[in-house]
C-alpha positions in Angstrom: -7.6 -3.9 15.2 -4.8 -4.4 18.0 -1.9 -2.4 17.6 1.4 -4.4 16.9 4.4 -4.1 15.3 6.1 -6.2 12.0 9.8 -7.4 13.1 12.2 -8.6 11.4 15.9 -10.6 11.6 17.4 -9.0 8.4 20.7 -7.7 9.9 21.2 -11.1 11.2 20.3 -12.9 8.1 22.5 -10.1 6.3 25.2 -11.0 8.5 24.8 -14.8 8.3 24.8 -14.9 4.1 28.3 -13.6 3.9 27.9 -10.4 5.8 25.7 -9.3 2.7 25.6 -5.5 2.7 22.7 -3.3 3.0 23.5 -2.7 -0.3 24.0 -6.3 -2.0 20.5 -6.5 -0.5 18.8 -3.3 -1.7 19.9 -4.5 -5.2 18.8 -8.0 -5.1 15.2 -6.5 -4.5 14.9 -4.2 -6.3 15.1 -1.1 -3.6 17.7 1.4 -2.6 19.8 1.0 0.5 17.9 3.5 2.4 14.8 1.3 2.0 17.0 -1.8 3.9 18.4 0.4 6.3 14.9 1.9 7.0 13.6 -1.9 7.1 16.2 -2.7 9.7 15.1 -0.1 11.8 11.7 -1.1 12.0 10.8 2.3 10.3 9.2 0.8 8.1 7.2 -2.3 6.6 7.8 -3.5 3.7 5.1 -4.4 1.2 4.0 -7.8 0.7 5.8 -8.0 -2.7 9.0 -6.7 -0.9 8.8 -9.2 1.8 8.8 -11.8 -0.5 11.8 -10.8 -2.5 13.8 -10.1 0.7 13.1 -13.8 1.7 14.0 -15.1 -1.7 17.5 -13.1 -1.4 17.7 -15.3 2.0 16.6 -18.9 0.7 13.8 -18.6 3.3 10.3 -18.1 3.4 8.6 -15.0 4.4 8.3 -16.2 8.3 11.9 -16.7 8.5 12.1 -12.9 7.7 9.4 -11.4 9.5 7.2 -11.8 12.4 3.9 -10.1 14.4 4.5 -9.0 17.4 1.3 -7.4 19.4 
């Protein structure tokens, strides 16, 4: 397997939905805010359930969340 990395535009989509907070965020899914901020940061990827119910807070689907980058 090639080594890549998940990104993602969540601060912008954060940003562009009212200036949502980390926290408005973490609560729509379910998380706590350390989980968004670590998310952000690209410390960490989220699981498939998570990536879905981040989209969902966005009105997008998963792709407009996250990419692969190699």
């Amino acid at each position: 397997m090639s080594a890549g990395a998940i990104r993602n535009d969540i601060r912008r989509l954060r940003f562009e939905h009212g200036e949502m907070t980390q926290e408005e965020l973490a609560k729509r899914c379910g998380v706590t805010r350390q989980t968004v901020i670590a998310l952000e940061a690209g410390r960490y990827a989220p699981s498939l359930e998570l990536a879905f119910r981040i989209a969902r807070a966005f009105g997008v689907g998963v792709e407009g969340v996250f990419r692969w980058e190699e």
